[in-house]
KOLVOBA-136782 format. One record per residue: z negated, y, x negated of N, C-alpha, C in turn; residue in three letters. Coordinates in pm, 1 decimal, always signed. Example, Ala and Ser with C-alpha at 12.3 -4.5 7.8 and 13.67 -1.06 7.14 Angstrom:
BEGIN
-780.0, -569.0, -1319.0, -780.0, -450.0, -1230.0, -780.0, -330.0, -1320.0, ALA
-708.0, -225.0, -1285.0, -714.0, -106.0, -1367.0, -787.0, +3.0, -1290.0, SER
//
This chain:
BEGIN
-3677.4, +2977.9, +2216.6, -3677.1, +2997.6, +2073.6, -3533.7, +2988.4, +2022.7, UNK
-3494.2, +3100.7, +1921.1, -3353.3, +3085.6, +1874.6, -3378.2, +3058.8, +1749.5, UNK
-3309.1, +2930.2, +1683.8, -3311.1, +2887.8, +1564.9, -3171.4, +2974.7, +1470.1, UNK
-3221.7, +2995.6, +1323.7, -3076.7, +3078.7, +1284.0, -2994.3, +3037.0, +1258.3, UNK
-2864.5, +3026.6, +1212.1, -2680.3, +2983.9, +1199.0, -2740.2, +2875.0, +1099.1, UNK
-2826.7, +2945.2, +952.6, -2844.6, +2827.8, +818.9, -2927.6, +2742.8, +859.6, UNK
-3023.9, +2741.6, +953.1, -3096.5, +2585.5, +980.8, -3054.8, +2537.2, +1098.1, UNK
-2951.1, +2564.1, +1199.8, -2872.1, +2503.6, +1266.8, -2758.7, +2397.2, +1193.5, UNK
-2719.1, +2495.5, +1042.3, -2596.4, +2434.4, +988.0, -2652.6, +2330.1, +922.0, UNK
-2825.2, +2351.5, +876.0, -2865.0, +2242.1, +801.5, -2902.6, +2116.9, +864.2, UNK
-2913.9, +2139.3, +994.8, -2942.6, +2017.6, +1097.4, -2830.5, +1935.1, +1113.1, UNK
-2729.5, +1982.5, +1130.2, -2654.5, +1960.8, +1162.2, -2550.5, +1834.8, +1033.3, UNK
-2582.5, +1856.2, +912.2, -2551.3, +1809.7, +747.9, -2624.7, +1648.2, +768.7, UNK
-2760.6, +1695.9, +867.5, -2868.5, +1604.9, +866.3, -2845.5, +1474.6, +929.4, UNK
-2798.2, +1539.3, +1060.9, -2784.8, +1413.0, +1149.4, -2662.9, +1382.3, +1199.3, UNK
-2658.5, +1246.0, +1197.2, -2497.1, +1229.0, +1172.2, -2530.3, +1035.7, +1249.9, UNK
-2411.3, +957.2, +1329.4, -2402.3, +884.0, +1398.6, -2469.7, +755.5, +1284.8, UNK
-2523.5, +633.1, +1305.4, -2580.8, +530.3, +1249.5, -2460.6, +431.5, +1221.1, UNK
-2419.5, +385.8, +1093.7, -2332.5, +298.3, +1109.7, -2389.7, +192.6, +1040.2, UNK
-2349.9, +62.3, +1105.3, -2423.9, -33.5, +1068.1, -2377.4, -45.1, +985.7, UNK
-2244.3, -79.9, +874.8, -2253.4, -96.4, +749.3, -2365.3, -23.2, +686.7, UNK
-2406.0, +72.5, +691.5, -2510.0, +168.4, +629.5, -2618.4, +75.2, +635.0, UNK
-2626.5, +29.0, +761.8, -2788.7, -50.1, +768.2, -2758.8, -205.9, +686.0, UNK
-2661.8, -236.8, +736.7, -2655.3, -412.5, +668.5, -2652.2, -363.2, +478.6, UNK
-2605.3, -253.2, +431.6, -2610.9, -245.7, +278.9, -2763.2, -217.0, +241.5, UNK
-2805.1, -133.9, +307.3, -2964.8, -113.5, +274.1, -3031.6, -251.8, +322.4, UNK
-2987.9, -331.2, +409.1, -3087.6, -440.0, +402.3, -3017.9, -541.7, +307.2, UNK
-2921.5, -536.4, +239.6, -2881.5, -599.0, +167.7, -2765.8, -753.5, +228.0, UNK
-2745.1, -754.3, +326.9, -2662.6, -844.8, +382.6, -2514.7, -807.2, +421.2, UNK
-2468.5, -690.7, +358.9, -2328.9, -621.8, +383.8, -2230.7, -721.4, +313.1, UNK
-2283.9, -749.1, +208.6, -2159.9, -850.1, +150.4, -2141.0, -957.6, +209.5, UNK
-2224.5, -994.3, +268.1, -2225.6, -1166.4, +356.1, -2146.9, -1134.1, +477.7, UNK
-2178.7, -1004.1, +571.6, -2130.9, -1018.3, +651.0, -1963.4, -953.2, +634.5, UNK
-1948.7, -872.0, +539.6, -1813.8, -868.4, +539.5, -1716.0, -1005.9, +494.2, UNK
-1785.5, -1052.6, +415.5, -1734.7, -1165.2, +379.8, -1708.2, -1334.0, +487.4, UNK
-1817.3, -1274.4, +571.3, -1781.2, -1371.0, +738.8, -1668.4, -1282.5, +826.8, UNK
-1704.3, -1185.1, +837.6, -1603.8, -1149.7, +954.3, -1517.5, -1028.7, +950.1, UNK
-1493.6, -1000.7, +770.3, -1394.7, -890.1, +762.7, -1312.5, -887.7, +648.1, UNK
-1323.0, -1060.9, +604.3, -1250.3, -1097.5, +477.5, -1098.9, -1085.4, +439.7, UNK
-1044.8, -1086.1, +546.0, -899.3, -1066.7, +508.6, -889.8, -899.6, +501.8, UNK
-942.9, -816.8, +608.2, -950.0, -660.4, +598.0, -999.1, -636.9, +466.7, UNK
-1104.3, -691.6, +392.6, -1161.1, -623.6, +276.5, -1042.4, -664.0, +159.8, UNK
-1018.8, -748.4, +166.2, -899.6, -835.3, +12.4, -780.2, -767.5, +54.8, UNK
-728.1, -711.1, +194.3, -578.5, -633.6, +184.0, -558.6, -502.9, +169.8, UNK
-667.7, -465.0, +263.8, -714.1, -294.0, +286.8, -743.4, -211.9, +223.8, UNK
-715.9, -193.2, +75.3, -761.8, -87.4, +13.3, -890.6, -4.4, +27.4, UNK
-838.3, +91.4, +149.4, -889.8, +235.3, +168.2, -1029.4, +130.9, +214.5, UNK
-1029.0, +60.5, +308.7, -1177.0, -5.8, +404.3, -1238.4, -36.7, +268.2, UNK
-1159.3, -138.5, +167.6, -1271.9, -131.4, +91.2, -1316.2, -107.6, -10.0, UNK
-1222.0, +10.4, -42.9, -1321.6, +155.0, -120.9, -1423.4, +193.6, -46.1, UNK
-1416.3, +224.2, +80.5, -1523.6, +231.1, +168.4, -1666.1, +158.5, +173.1, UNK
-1636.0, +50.2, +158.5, -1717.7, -56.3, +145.9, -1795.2, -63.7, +38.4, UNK
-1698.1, -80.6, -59.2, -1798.4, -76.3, -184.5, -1870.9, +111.8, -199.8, UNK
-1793.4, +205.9, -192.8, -1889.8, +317.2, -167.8, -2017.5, +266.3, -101.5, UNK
-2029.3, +222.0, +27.0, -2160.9, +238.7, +116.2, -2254.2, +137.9, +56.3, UNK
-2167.9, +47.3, -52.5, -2252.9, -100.5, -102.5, -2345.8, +45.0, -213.4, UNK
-2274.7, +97.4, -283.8, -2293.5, +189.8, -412.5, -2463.5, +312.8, -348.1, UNK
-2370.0, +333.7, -259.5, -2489.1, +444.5, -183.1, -2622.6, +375.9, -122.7, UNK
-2626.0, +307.2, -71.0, -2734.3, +245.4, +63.7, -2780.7, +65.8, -59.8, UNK
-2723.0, +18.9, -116.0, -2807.2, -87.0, -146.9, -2926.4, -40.8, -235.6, UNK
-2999.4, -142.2, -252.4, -3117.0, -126.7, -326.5, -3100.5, -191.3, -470.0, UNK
-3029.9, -306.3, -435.5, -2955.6, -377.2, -579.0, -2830.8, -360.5, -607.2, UNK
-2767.7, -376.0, -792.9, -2648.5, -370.7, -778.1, -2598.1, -474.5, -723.9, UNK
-2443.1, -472.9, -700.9, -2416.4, -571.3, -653.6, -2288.6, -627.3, -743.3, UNK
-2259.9, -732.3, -818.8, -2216.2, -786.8, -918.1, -2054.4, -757.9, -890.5, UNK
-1971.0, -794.2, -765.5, -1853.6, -794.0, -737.9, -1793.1, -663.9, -781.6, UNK
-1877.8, -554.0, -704.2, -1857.0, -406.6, -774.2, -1829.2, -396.0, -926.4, UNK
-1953.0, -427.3, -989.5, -1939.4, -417.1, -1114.1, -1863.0, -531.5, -1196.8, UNK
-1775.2, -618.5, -1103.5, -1694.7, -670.3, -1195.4, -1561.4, -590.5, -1193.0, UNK
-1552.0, -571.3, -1053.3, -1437.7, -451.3, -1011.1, -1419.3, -338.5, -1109.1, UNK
-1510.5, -291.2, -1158.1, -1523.5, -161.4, -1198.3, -1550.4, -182.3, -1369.5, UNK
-1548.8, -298.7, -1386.2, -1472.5, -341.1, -1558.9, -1385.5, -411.3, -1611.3, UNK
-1329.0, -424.8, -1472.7, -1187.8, -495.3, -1510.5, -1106.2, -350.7, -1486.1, UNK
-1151.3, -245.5, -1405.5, -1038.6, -175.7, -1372.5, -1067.4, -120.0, -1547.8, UNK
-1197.8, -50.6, -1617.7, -1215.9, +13.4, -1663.1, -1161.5, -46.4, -1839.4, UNK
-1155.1, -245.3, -1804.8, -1067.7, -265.8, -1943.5, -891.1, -206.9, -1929.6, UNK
-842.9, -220.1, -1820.2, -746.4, -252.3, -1796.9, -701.5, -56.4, -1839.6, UNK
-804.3, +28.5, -1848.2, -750.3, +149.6, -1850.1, -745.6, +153.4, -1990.9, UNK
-856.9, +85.1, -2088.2, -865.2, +113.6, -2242.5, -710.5, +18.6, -2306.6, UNK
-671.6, -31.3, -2261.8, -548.2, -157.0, -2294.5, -481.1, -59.5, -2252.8, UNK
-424.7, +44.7, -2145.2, -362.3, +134.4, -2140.3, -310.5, +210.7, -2262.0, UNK
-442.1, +231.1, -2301.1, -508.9, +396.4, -2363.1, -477.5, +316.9, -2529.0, UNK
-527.7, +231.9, -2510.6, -480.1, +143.8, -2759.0, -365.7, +139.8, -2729.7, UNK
-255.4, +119.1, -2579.3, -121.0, +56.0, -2610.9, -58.6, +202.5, -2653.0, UNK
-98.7, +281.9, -2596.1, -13.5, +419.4, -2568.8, -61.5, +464.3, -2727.3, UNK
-163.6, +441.8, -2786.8, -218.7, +515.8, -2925.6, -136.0, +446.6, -3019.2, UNK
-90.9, +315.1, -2978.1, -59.5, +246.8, -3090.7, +101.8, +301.4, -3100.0, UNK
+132.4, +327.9, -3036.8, +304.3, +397.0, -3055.1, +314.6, +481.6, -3161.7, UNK
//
């Protein structure tokens, strides 16, 4: 049987290697365990943990508070930008 190029290409979109961050965020224990054994990588590393919090964002079931403190401090820190620059 020959399958065609578009449901080869769509298989292919489909299946893709298992990474356990993926599984520890859907079961909800990604923050614990980064926080045991990848704490200095997550607080220096940038890029890992944009990463991180992406897969927390995608795969958890709950939010997860650290994110969303992350993501209103960045988001005051842009409006204090944005009144300083208006106020000129």
């Amino acid at each position: 049987m020959k399958f065609s190029e578009k449901y080869l290409e769509k298989v292919k979109s489909l299946v893709k290697p298992v990474n356990h961050f993926e599984t520890l965020a859907k079961d909800g224990f990604l923050n614990e365990y980064i926080n045991d054994f990848f704490y200095d990588k997550y607080k220096f590393d940038m890029k890992f943990r944009e990463e991180i919090m992406i897969l927390q964002q995608e795969y958890s079931n709950e939010p997860i508070e650290e994110i969303s403190k992350e993501y209103l401090a960045a988001l005051s820190n842009e409006l204090v930008n944005f009144i300083e620059k208006n106020e000129k």
